[in-house]
C-alpha positions in Angstrom: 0.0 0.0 0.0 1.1 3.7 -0.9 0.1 6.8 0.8 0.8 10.0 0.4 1.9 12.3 3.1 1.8 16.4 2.5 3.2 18.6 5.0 0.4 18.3 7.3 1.2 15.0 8.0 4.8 15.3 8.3 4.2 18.1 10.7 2.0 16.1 12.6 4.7 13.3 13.5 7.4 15.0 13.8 6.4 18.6 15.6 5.5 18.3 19.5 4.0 21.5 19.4 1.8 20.3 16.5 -2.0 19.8 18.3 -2.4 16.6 16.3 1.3 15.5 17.0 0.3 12.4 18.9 -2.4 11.3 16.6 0.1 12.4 13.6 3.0 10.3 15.1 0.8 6.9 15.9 -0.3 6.9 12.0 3.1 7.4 10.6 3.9 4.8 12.8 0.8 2.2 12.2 1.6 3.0 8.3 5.7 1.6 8.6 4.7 -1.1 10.6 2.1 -2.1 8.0 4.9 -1.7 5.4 3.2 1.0 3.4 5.7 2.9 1.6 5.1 6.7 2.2 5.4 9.1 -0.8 5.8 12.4 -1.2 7.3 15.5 -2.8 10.3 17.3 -2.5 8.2 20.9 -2.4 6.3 19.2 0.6 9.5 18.6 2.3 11.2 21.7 1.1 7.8 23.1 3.1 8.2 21.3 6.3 11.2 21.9 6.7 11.0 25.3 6.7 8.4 25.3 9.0 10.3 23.3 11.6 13.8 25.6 11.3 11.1 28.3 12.6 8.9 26.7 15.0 11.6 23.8 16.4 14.7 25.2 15.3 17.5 24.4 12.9 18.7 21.3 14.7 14.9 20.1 14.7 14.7 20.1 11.2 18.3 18.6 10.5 17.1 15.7 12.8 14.4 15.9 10.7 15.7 15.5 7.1 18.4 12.7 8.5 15.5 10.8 9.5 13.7 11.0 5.8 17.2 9.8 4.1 17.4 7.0 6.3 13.7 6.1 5.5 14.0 6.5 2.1 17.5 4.5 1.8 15.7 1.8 3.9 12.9 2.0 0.8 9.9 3.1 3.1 9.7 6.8 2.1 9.7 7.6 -1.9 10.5 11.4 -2.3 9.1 12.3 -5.7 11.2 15.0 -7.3 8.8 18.4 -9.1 10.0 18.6 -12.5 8.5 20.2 -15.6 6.4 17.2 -16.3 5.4 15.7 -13.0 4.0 19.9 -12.8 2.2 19.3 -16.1 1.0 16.1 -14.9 -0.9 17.9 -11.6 -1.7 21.3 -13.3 -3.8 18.9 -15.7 -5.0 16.6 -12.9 -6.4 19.6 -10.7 -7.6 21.3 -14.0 -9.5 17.8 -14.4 -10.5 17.8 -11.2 -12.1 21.3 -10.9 -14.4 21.4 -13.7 -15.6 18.2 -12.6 -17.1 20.5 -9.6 
């Protein structure tokens, strides 16, 4: 099983001060140990990152990216890289998706 993960849900596990964090963290967990492979983006990450250097500090968010290379060496984290046609791809999917509306 895939799923994928936004910054929400990264936030979630890995921020204390996130209101959902507990919640957040038992999912992320619950989804490794039922060997789904996580996917997501490297703008999401580029995102969450950013928002724990302000919120948890610099070291927070080098702990944090450490921990996404490890997962994604270990294959359980697939970090899809935004290039001109993966953009294409979405900008026609949510196109798609909104005249369906």
């Amino acid at each position: 099983m895939n799923s994928f993960f936004d910054a929400g849900g990264w936030l979630s596990a890995a921020s204390q001060s996130d209101q959902h964090h507990r919640a957040g963290k038992a999912h992320y967990a619950a989804l490794l140990t039922g060997r789904a492979r996580l996917i997501t983006t490297d703008f999401v990450l580029d995102e969450v990152l950013t928002r724990l250097r302000y919120d948890a500090g610099h070291g927070k968010a080098v702990e944090f990216l450490d921990h996404i290379r490890q997962a994604e060496r270990a294959g359980l984290v697939l970090v899809r890289r935004i290039d001109e046609d993966l953009w294409m791809k979405a900008k026609r999917s949510s196109a798609a998706s909104t005249t369906l509306r």
